[in-house]
C-alpha positions as CSV (number, residue, x, y, z in Angstrom):
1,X,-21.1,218.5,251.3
2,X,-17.4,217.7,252.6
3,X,-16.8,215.7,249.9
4,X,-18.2,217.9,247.4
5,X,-16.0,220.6,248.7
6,X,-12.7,218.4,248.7
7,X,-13.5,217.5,245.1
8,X,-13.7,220.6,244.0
9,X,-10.0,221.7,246.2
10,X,-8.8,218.4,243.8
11,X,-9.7,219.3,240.6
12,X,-9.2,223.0,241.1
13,X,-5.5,221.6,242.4
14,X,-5.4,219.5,239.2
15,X,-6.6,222.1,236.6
16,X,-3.9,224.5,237.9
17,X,-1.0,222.2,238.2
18,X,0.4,222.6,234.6
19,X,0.9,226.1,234.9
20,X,2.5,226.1,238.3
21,X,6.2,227.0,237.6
22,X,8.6,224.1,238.3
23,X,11.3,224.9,240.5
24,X,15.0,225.5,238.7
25,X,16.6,222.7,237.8
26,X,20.3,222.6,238.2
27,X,21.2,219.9,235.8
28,X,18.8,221.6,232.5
29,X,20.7,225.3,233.9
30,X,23.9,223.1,233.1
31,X,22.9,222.3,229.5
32,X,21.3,226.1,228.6
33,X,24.7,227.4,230.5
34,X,26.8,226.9,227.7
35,X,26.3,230.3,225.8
36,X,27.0,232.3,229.4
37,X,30.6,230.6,229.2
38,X,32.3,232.9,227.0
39,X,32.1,235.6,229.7
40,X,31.3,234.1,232.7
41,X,33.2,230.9,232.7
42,X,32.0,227.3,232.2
43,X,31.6,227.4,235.8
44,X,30.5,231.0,236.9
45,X,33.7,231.7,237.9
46,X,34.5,234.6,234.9
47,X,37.7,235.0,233.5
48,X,37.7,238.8,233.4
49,X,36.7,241.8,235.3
50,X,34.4,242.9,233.2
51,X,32.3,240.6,233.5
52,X,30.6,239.3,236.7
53,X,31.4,235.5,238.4
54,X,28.0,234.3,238.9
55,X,28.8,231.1,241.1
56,X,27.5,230.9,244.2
57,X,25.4,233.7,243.9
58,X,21.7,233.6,245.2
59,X,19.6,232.1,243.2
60,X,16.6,234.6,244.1
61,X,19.1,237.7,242.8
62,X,20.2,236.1,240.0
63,X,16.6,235.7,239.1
64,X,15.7,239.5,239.4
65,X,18.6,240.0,237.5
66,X,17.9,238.3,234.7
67,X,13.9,239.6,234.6
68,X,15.5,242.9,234.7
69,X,17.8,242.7,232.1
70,X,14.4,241.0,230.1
71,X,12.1,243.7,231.4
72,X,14.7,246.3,230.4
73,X,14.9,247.6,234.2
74,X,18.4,247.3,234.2
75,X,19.9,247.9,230.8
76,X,22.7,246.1,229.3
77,X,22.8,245.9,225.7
78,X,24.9,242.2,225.6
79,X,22.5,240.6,228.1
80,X,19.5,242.3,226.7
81,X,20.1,240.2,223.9
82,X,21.2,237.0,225.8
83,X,17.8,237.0,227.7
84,X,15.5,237.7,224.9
85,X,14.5,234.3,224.4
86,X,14.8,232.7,227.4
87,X,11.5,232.2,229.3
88,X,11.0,231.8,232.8
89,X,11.8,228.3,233.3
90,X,15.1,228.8,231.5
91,X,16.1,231.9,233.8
92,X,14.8,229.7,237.0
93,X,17.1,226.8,235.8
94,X,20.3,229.3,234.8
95,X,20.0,230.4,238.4
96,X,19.4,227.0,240.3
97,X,22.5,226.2,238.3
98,X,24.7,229.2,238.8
99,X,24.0,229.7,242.5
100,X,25.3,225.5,243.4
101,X,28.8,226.3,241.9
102,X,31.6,227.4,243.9
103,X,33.1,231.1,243.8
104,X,37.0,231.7,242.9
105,X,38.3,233.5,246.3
106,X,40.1,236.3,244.7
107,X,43.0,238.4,246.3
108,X,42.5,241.7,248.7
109,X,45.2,244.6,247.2
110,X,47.0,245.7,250.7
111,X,47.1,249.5,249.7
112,X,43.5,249.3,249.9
113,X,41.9,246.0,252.4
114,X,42.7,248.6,255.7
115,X,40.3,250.8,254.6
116,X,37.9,249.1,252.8
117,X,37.6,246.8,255.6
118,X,36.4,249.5,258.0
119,X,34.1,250.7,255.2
120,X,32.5,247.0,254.9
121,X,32.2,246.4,258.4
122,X,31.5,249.4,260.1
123,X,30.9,252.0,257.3
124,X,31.3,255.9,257.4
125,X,29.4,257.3,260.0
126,X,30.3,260.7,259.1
127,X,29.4,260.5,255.3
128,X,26.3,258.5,256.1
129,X,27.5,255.6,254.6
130,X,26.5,252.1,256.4
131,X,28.5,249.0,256.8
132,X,27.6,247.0,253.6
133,X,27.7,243.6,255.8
134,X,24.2,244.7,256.9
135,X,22.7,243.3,254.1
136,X,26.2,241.5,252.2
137,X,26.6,239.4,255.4
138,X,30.0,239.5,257.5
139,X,31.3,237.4,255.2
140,X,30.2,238.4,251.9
141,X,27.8,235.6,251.7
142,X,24.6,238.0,250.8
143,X,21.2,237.2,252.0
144,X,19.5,235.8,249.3
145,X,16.0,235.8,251.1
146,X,15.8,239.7,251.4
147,X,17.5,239.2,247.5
148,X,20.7,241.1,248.6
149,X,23.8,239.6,246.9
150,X,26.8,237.9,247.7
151,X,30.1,240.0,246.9
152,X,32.9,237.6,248.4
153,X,35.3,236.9,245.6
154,X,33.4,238.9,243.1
155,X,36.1,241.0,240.5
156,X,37.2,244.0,242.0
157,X,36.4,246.0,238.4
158,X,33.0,245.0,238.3
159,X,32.1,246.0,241.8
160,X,34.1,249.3,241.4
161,X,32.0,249.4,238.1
162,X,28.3,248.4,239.9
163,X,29.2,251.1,242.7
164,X,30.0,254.0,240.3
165,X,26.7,253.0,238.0
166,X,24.9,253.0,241.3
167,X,26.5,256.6,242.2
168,X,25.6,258.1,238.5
169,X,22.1,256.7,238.7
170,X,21.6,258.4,242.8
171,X,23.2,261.4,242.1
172,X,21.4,262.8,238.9
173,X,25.3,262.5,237.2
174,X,24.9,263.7,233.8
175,X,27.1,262.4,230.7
176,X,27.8,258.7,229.0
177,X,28.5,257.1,232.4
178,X,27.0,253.8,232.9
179,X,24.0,253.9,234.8
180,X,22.2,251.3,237.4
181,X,18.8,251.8,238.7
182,X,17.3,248.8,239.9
183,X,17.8,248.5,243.3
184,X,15.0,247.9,245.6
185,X,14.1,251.3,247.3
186,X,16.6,252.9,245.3
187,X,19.2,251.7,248.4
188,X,22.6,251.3,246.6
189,X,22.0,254.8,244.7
190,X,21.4,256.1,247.5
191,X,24.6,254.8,249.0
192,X,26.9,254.8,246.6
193,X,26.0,258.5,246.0
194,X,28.0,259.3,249.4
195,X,30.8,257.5,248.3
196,X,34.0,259.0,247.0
197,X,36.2,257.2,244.1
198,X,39.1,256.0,246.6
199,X,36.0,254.3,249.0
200,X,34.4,252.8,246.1
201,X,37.7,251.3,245.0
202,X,39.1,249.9,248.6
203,X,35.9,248.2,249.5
204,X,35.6,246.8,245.8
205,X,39.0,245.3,246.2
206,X,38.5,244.2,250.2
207,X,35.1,242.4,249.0
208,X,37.2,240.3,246.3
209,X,39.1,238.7,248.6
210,X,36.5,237.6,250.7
211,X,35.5,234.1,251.3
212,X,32.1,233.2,252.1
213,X,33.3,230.1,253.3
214,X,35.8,231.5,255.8
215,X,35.0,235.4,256.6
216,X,38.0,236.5,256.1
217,X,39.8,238.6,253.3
218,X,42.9,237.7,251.6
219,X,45.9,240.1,251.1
């Protein structure tokens, strides 16, 4: 009966290995890399703020990312159109791929690094706003398990741009403003919706100059 039993465990195994999803592969998220250069750099490391660097990101975030921009869940009418045809093995490779490169460490501006260092690291008690390295790490690393990304080094304009999406999307702000509403629990709307234009821009600037590598930020 044991053996019967163990046969059956094999062959079930067998029958459903084809359809198991391979793990990312960094080297084939190399090769299908090549039309993500234009605006985020060869390397993930983009060469404008509009435009997110994706190295060193986690891979699990840049995964939901890229289903959600698919799935429509977050909506982005140039990557809507990049991801169309990739399939899931192409989105797990792009990520593998992405997440081993190495981010740019970019530079704090010192009108704003004061504040938006107590922002990052201790938050706004008062506002109900909490420290972002909760769930961005001290330094800016992310935590890729719990899918929270990493922000150290990211463009200052594209943060500023996420947390002001974020805001319009948590506080019912009517108008063309851009709109983000794919966070988990709805936890960056409802954070960035407490947060004014000067704290959005100091902690968007103090996370730039981060370095996951080091803690610190760069004036």
């Amino acid at each position: 009966a044991m053996k019967c039993i163990k046969l059956i465990v094999l062959l079930a195994a067998l029958v459903a290995a084809p359809f198991a999803l391979a793990e990312g592969n960094p080297e084939a998220g190399k090769e299908k890399s090549q039309p993500c250069a234009a605006c985020h750099g060869p390397d993930g490391n983009s060469p404008s703020g509009m435009y997110p660097s994706l190295a060193g990101q986690g891979q699990k975030y840049l995964l939901e990312q890229l289903k959600a921009f698919k799935s429509g869940a977050r909506e982005n009418a140039i990557m809507a159109g990049q991801v169309a045809n990739l399939s899931d093995q192409d989105m797990q490779d792009l990520a593998a791929y992405f997440a081993e490169q190495t981010i740019t460490t970019g530079q704090a501006s010192a009108d704003w690094v004061d504040q938006g260092e107590r922002l990052y690291r201790g938050g706004d008690v008062e506002a109900g706003i909490p420290a972002c390295s909760g769930c961005h790490g001290p330094a800016g690393e992310g935590i890729d398990a719990a899918g929270f990304p990493a922000l150290a080094g990211q463009h200052p304009d594209y943060v500023e741009a996420q947390l002001k999406a974020f805001r319009a999307a948590g506080s019912e702000a009517i108008g063309d403003m851009a709109k983000r509403a794919n966070d988990p629990q709805a936890m960056m709307r409802t954070i960035a919706a407490k947060m004014s234009d000067a704290q959005i821009k100091a902690v968007a600037s103090f996370v730039s100059g981060l370095s996951a590598n080091e803690g610190g930020a760069e004036e």
